[in-house]
N, C-alpha and C positions, 0 to 999 in steps of 0.2 A: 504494500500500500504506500502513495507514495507522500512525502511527508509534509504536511501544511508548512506554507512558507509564512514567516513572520513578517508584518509587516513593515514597512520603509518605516513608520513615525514611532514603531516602537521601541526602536536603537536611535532614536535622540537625545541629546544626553540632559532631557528635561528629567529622565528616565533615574538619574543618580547625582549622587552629591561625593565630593568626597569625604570620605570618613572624617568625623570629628576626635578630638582629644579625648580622652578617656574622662567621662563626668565624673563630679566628685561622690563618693561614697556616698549612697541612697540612706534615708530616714529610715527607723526600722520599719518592717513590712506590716499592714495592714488594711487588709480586702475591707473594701465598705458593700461587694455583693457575691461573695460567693457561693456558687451556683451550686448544688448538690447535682453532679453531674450523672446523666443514667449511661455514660459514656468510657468505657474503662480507659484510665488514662498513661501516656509512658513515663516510666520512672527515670530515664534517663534525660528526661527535661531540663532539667534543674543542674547542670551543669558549671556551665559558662555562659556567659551574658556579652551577645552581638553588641557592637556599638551603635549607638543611636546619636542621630541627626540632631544639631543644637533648635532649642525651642523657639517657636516663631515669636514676633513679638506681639504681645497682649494684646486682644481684642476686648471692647468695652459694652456694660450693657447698666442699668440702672439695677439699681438691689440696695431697695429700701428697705428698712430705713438705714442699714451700714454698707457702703461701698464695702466694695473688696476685689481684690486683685488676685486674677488668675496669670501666673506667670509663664506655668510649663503646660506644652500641649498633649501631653502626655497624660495617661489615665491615673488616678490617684492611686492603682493598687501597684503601682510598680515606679519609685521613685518621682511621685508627684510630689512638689515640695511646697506648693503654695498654700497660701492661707487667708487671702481675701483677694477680691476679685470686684472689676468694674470694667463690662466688656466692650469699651469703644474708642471707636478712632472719626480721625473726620472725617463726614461720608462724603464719597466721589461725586462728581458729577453724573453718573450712571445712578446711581444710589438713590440720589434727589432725585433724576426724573422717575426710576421705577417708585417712587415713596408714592410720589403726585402721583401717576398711571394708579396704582390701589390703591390713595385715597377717592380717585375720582370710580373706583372699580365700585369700593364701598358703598359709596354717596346714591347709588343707583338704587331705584324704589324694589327692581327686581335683579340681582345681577347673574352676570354671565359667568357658571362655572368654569367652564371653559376659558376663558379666556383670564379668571381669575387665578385659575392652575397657572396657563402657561407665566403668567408673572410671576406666581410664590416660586415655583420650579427656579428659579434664580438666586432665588433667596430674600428673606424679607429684612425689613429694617426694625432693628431692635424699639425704638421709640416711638411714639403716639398710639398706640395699644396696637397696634395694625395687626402685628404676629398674634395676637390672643384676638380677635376676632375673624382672619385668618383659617388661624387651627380648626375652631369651630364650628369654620364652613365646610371646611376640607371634611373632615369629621362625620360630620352630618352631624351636628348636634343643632347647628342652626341652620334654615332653611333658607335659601336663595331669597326669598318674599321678605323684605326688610320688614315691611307693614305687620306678620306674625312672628318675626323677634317676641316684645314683649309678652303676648301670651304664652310661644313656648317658652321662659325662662321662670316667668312664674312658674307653669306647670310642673315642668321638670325642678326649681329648686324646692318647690313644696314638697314633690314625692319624695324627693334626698330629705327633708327633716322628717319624712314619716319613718323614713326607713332607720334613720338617727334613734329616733324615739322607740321603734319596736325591733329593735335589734342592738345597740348598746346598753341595753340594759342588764340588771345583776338580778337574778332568780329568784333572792328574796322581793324585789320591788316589784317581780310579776306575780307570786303569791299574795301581796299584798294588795295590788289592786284586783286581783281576781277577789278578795276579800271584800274588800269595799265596794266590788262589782254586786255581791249579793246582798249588802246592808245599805243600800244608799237609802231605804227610808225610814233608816234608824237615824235616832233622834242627834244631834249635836254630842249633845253628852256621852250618850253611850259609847258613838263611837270613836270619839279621843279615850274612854277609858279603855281601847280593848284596841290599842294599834298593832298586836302580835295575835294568831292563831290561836287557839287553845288546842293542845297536844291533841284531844277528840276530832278536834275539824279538821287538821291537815291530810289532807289525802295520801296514797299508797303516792301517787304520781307527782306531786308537791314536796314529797320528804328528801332530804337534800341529798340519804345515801342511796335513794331510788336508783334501781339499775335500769329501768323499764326505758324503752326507745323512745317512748313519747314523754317521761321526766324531763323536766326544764332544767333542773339540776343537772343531770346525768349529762346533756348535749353542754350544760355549761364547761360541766370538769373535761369535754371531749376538747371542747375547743379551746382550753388553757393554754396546750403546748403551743397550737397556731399562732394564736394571742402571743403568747411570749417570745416567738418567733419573730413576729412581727414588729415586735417591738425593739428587740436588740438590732434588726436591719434598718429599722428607720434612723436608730440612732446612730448608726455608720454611712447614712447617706448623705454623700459630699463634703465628707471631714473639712474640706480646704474651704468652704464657703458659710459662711456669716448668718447667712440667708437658713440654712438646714442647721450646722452646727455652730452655737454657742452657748454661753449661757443666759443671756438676754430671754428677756418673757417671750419677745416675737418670731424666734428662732423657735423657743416651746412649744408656741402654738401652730410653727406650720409641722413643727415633728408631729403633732395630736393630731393634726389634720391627714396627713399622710395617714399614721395609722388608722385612724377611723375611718378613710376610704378603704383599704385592703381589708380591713376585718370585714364591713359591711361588703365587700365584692367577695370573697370567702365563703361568708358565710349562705349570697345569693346564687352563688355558684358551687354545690358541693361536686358538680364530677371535676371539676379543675382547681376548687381550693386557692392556697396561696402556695406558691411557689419562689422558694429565692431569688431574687433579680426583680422580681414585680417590683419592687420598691426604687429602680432606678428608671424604668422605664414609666413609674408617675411622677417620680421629681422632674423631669424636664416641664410636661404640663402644668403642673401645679404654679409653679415657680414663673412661667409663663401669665399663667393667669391673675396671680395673687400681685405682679407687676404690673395689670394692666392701670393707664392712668384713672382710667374711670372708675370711681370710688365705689358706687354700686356695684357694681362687675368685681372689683377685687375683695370687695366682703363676702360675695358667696365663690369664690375661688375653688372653696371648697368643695361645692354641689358640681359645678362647673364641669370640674376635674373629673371625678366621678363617673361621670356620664362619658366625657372624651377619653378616659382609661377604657372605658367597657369598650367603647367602640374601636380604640385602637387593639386592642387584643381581640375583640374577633376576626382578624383580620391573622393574629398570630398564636390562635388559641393551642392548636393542634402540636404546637412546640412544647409546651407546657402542660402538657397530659403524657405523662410518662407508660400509660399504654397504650400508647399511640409512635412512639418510639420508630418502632422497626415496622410501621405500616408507610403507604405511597404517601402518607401525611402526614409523618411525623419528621424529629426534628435528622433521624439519620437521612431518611430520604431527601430531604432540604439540602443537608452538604453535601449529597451525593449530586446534586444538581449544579452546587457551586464548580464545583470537582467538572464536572462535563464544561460547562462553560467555560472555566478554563483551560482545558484542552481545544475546544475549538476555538478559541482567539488567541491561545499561545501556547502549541503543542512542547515546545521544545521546552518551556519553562514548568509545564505539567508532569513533561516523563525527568527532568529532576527533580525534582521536589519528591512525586509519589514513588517512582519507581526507583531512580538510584540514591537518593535519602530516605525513600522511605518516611516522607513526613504525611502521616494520614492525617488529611485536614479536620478530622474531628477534636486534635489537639489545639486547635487555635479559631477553628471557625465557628465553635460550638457558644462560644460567648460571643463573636462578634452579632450572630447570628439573634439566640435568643434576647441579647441583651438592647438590639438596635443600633450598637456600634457607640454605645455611651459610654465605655470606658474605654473605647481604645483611643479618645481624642479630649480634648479639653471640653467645658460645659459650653462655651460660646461655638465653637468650631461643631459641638453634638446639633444646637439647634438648627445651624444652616444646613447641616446633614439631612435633619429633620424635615426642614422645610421642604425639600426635595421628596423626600421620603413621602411623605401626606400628599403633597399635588400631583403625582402621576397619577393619571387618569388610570391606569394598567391593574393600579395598587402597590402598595410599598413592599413587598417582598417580593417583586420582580426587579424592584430597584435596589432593593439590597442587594439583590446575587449581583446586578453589575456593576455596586459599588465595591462589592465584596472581592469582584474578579479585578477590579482595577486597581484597588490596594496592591496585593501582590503583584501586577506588572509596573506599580510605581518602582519598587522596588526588587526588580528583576534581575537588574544585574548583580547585586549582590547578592542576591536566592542562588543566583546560577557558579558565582562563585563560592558560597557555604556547603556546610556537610548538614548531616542531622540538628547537630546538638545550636549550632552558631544560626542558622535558619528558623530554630523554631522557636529560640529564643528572638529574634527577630521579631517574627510572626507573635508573639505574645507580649513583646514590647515593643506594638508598632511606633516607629518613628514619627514626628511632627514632619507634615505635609499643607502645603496649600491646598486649600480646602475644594476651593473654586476652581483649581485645576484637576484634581480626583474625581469629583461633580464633570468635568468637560470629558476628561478620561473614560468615567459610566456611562455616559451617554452616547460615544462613540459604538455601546455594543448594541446597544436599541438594534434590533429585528426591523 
């Protein structure tokens, strides 16, 4: 058979950099999402550490109420050094006219999907909320008809505080008001004297060590470990940012927030539950939304979110059902797909990697994959990723695989000079790249 030729623009030397100086000694290690992988992984990983590309210079974005600076473009689990973060520079001339093109996209009583896409696909402008109403169109959370905006937003944040009120709650307070569900035409008195059960009235299905599938108790003690789960990953989401971690109250309360989305999607969702990584793949929305400048809009940030998680994940459900795995829709099938595609746009770079390094891309593609590609780059550089990501018409995990295929041909000639161990370490601490140039790169394999 005979052997695809590579093409002319892929041996330009947009393609490499020369190797940098050896960075200084990394912070000690600490994953803010690691994944319980259903993926057996090789122990020969952990080696040696490839060199990596020096970090681009800071992009800026608003993150009230504490700036902060993100330095390194690099993901926090693998020598990310920063710790506050403010992602902006001054926008081009390009910048400003696409801002104007989707403010005037906006302004339209009904607007044009289409053509709303083809501009976010570029990437949007961090400022005047654009990107948080943006998302929401993209999403489907809001509908093209400006005019039922506010009806669906009411609708939809009411349903999130139903769901708030009859699902965070603690098992003694649903005893309780089933309680007072049966005495409401008992008198004042009586019923301030008797705010506990009496041992006679509590049911078989009420008693806290009920084993029974329909105790309240019982589903409560079930979903502790999840609960507690959830909570140790919120509080490692985005160490380096002000915004997720500090100790300030307004940092508490988007931690509280985050977790009260993933408990309430959990516990709405039992065949998919929570899984590892969900917690970085709503920090981007959240953070988005809770920034937008319009003050109603950012107070229910939280409802908001919610609603634009669910819809972002069904679009990536089938990754995150671990028996779903090794079916045409789970997450092996996915990189088995990344894997062909890169064989057809770059045969030569596919048979070293898999065949004489032996590097099975389940080692490196399995996070980029499930997580959306949010640790393999900084928080500014994940959204423009995103913005791409939501506007294909096609859907975002066709755009992933050729974002996914263009990573490694950025970095090609250095894959094709490494062995196992210097490649995969590579592949796992991908190097800082122009963003907007990897986006031009993915798009080159569009069908």
């Amino acid at each position: 058979m005979k052997k695809k030729k590579v093409p002319d623009w892929l041996n330009s030397s947009l393609w490499s950099s020369p190797h940098p100086p050896p960075p200084p000694p990394p912070p000690p290690f600490f994953s803010s999402a690691t994944v319980d992988l259903p993926i057996e992984q090789h122990t020969s990983a952990i080696s040696s550490a490839a060199p990596s590309q020096p970090p681009s210079p800071p992009a800026t974005v608003d993150d009230p109420p504490e700036p902060q600076r993100i330095q390194d473009s690099r993901p926090k689990n693998h020598t990310h050094t920063s710790t506050d973060a403010t992602f902006s520079s001054s926008p081009s001339a390009d910048d400003i006219s696409r801002q104007a093109e989707l403010s005037a996209e906006l302004s339209k009583k009904v607007i044009d999907m289409r053509e709303l896409r083809r501009l976010a696909c570029q990437g949007l402008p961090d400022g005047a909320g654009i990107r948080s109403t943006v998302w929401k169109l993209l999403l489907g959370y809001l509908p093209p008809d400006r005019g039922l905006w506010s009806a669906e937003l009411a609708k939809k944040r009411s349903q999130y505080k139903h769901f708030k009120d009859d699902i965070l709650v603690n098992p003694s307070e649903i005893t309780r008001r089933m309680y007072n569900s049966t005495s409401s035409d008992a008198d004042d008195a009586k019923v301030e004297s008797r705010t506990l059960l009496s041992r006679s009235e509590i049911t078989h299905g009420e008693h806290p060590l009920s084993l029974g599938e329909t105790s309240v108790w019982n589903q409560f003690f079930q979903d502790t470990e999840i609960i507690d789960q959830i909570d140790r990953d919120v509080k490692r989401t985005h160490p380096d940012m002000h915004f997720f971690c500090s100790e300030s109250q307004f940092a508490k309360s988007n931690q509280e927030a985050l977790k009260n989305i993933l408990i309430i999607f959990a516990k709405l969702n039992p065949g998919v539950r929570y899984v590892q990584g969900m917690n970085e793949l709503l920090a981007p929305l959240y953070y988005v939304f809770k920034n937008d400048p319009d003050e109603e809009n950012a107070a229910f940030a939280e409802a908001d979110s919610f609603f634009c998680f669910v819809e972002l994940l069904s679009g990536f459900r089938d990754n995150f059902v671990k028996q779903l795995d090794n079916s045409v829709v789970g997450i092996r099938s996915t990189i088995t797909r990344l894997s062909q595609l890169l064989k057809e746009h770059d045969e030569e770079l596919w048979r070293h990697l898999e065949i004489t390094c032996k590097v099975n891309p389940q080692f490196y593609a399995f996070r980029w994959i499930t997580l959306l590609l949010t640790q393999e780059f900084n928080f500014a550089d994940s959204l423009h990723i995103w913005d791409t990501l939501l506007s294909d018409p096609e859907g975002p995990q066709e755009t992933l695989m050729r974002i996914c295929c263009a990573m490694l041909i950025l970095v090609r000639k250095r894959l094709l000079a490494g062995d196992f161990t210097s490649n995969l370490k590579l592949l796992q601490n991908y190097p800082s790249t122009n963003i907007s140039h990897l986006l031009y790169v993915a798009n080159k394999f569009r069908v």
